[in-house]
C-alpha positions as CSV (number, residue, x, y, z in Angstrom):
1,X,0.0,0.0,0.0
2,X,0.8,3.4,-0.7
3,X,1.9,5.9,2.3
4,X,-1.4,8.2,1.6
5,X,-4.3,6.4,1.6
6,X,-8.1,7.3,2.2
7,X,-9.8,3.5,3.2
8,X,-13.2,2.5,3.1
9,X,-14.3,0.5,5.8
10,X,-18.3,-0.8,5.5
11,X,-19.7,0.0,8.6
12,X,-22.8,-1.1,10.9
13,X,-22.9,2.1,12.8
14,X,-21.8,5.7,11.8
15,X,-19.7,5.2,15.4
16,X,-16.3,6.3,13.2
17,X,-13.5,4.4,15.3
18,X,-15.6,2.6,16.8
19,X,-18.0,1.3,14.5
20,X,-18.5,-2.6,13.9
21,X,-17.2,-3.7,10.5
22,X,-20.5,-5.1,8.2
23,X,-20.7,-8.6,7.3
24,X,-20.6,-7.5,3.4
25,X,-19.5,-4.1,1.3
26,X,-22.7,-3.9,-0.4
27,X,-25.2,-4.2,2.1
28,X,-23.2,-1.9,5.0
29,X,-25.5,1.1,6.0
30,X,-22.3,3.0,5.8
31,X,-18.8,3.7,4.8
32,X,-16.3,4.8,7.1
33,X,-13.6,6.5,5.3
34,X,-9.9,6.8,7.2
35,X,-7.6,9.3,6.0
36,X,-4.1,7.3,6.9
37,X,-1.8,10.9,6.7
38,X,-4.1,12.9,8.1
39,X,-6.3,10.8,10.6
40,X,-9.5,12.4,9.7
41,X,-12.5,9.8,10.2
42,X,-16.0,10.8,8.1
43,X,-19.2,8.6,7.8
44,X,-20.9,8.7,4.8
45,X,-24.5,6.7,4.2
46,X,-24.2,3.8,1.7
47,X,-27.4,5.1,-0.4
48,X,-26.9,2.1,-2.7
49,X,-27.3,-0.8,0.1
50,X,-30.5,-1.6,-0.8
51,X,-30.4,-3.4,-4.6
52,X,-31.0,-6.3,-6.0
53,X,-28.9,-9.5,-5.8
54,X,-26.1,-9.1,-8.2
55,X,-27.1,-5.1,-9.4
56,X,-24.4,-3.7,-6.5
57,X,-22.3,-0.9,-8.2
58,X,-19.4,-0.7,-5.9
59,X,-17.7,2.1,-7.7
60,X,-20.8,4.4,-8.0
61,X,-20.8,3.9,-4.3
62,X,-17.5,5.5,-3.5
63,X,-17.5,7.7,-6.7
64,X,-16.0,11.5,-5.8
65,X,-15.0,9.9,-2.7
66,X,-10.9,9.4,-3.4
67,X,-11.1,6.1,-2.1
68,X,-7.9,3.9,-2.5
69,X,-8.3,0.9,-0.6
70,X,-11.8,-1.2,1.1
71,X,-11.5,-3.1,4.2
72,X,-14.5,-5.3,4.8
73,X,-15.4,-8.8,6.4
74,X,-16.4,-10.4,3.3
75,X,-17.4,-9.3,-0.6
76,X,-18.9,-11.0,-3.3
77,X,-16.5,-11.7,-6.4
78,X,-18.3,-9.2,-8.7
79,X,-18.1,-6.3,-6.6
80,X,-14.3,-7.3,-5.8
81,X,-13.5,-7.3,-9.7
82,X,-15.4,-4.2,-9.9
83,X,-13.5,-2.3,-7.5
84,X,-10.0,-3.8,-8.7
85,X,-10.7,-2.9,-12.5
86,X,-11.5,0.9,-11.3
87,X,-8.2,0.6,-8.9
88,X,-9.0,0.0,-5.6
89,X,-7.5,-2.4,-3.6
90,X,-9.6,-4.7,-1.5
91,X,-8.2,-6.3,2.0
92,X,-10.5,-8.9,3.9
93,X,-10.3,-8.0,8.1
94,X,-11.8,-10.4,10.9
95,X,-11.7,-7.2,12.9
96,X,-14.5,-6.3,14.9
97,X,-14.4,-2.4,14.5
98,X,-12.9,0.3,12.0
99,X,-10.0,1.3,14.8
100,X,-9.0,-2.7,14.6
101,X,-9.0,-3.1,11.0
102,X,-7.0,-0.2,10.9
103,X,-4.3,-1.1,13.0
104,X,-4.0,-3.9,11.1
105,X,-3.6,-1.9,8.1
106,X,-1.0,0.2,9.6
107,X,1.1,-2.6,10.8
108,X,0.9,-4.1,7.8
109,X,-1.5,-7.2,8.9
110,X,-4.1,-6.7,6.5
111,X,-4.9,-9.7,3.9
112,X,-5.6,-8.8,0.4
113,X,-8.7,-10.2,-0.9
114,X,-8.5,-12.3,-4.3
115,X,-10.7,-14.1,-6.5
116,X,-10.6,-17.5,-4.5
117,X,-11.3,-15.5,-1.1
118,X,-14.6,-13.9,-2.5
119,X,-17.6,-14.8,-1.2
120,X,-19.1,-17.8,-3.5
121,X,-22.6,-17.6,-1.9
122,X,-23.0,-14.3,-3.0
123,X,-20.7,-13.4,-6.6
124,X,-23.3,-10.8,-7.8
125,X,-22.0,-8.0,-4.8
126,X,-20.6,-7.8,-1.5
């Protein structure tokens, strides 16, 4: 990872640091987005959590948002090519909050999530 960075990190809560990571991208009532230079924290509303199965547009979702990098619990494997074609790099974190996931990030801990770590129950979005 690059030294600036500004992460996505689907959220359960708009708690910032402290907000539970969501069990998918796509379906996260919000986005917490980490600055890693500057340390700002901002919670944005996912408006496009509620869709179809497979009609998830990851990128509109962080569009205008300078996004470089998602950090989630899990992620359907069309949503994770998606967000890999349009340059964003996706890492998979069993962390239980944003401040966890992180740190994990930081210290460079963080697994990047591929094709065969997608989630197969769920290809059309995350």
């Amino acid at each position: 990872m690059t030294k600036t960075r500004r992460i996505c990190f689907p959220t359960g809560t708009a708690e910032g640091l402290k907000a539970p990571l969501h069990g998918h991208f796509g379906s996260a009532p919000f986005f917490t987005l980490a600055d890693t230079e500057s340390g700002d924290i901002e919670v944005r509303d996912n408006r496009g959590r509620v869709h179809a199965h497979g009609a998830c547009h990851p990128v509109g979702a962080l569009e205008g948002l300078d996004v470089r990098a998602v950090v989630c619990a899990g992620m359907g494997l069309r949503a994770l090519q998606k967000l890999e074609e349009s340059g964003i790099e996706v890492y998979r974190s069993a962390a239980a909050t944003v401040e966890e996931a992180l740190r994990e990030i930081r210290e460079g801990r963080a697994e990047k999530l591929d094709a065969a770590g997608a989630c197969a129950h769920h290809k059309g979005c995350g």
